[in-house]
C-alpha positions as a Python dict, from the first residue, in 0.01 Angstrom:
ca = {
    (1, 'X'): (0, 0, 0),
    (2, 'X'): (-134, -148, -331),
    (3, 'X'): (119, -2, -525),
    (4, 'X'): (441, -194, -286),
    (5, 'X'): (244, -447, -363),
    (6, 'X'): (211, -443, -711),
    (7, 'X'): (592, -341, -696),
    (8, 'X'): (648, -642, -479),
    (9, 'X'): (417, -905, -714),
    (10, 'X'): (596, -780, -1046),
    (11, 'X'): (961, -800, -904),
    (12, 'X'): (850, -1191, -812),
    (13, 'X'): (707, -1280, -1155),
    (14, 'X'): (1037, -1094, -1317),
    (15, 'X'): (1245, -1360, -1041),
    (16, 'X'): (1050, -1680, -1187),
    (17, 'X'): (1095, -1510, -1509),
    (18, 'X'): (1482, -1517, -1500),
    (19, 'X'): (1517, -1855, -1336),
    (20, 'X'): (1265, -1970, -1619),
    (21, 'X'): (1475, -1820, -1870),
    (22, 'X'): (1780, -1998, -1732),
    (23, 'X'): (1595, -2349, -1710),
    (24, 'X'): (1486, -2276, -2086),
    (25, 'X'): (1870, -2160, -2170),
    (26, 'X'): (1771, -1845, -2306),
    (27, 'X'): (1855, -1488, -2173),
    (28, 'X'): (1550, -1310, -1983),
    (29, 'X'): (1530, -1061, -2271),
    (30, 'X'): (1472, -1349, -2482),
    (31, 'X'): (1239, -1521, -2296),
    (32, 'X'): (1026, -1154, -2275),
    (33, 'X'): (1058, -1137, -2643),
    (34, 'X'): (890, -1505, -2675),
    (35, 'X'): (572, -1344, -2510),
    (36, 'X'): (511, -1713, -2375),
    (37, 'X'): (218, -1849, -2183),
    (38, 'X'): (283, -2077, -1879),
    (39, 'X'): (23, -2342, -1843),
    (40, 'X'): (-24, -2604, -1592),
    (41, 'X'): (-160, -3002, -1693),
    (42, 'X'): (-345, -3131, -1418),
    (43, 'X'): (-604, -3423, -1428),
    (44, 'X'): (-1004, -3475, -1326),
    (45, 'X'): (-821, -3536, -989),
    (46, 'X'): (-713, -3110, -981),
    (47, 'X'): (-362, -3289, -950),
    (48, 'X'): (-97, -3113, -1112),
    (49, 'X'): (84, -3332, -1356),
    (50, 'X'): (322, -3105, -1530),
    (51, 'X'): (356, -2716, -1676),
    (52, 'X'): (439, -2608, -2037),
    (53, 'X'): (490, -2291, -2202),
    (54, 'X'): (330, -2205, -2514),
    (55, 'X'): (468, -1977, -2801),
    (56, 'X'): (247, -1729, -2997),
    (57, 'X'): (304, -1748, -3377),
    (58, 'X'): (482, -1394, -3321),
    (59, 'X'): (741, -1574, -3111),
    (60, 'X'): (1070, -1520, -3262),
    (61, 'X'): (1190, -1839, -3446),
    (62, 'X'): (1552, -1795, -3416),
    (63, 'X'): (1558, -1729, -3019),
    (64, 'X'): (1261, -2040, -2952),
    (65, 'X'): (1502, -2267, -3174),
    (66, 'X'): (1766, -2206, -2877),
    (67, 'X'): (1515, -2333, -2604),
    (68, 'X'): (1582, -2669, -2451),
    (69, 'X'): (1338, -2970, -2594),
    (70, 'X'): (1130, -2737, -2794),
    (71, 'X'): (871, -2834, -3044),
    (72, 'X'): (871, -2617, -3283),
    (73, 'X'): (579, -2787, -3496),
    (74, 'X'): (344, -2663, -3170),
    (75, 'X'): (515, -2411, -3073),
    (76, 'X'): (540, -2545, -2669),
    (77, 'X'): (758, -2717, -2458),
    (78, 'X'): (732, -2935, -2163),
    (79, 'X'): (860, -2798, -1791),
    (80, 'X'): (1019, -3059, -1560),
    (81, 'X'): (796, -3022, -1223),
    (82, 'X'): (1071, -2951, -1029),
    (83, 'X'): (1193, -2667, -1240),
    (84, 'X'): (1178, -2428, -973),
    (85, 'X'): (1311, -2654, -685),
    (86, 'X'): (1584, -2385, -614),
    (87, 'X'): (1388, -2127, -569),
    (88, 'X'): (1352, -1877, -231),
    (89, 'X'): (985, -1954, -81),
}
């Protein structure tokens, strides 16, 4: 059973992946490539605020250029909280 589930947990994360992708207007090969780190801002409260994605300095310049609201100069970019509203639960 562990590894269906393992199957089952990395078939999700590729799903938020794609829609992520989308949302960012990149292809999901792209958005693989940018190796990026989702993050979550929440307050003293535990409240969550807001998510981001961060970019290592590998991160290929010409595909994070075609992301959505990017800042380059950090190497992040914000994510609306209802990014995902669309998706299956």
């Amino acid at each position: 059973m562990g590894m269906m589930k393992d199957y089952a947990i990395e078939q999700q994360q590729r799903k938020n992946n794609e829609r992520l992708a989308t949302y960012l207007g990149i292809t999901y090969d792209e958005f693989v490539q940018t190796e990026a780190t989702f993050n979550t801002q929440t307050g003293n409260d535990d409240v969550v605020y807001g998510y981001y994605l961060t970019f290592p300095d590998e991160a290929p310049v010409n595909i994070l250029k075609k992301i959505k609201g990017i800042d380059l100069a950090n190497r992040m970019v914000d994510i609306d909280l209802n990014w995902d509203k669309d998706a299956d639960e």
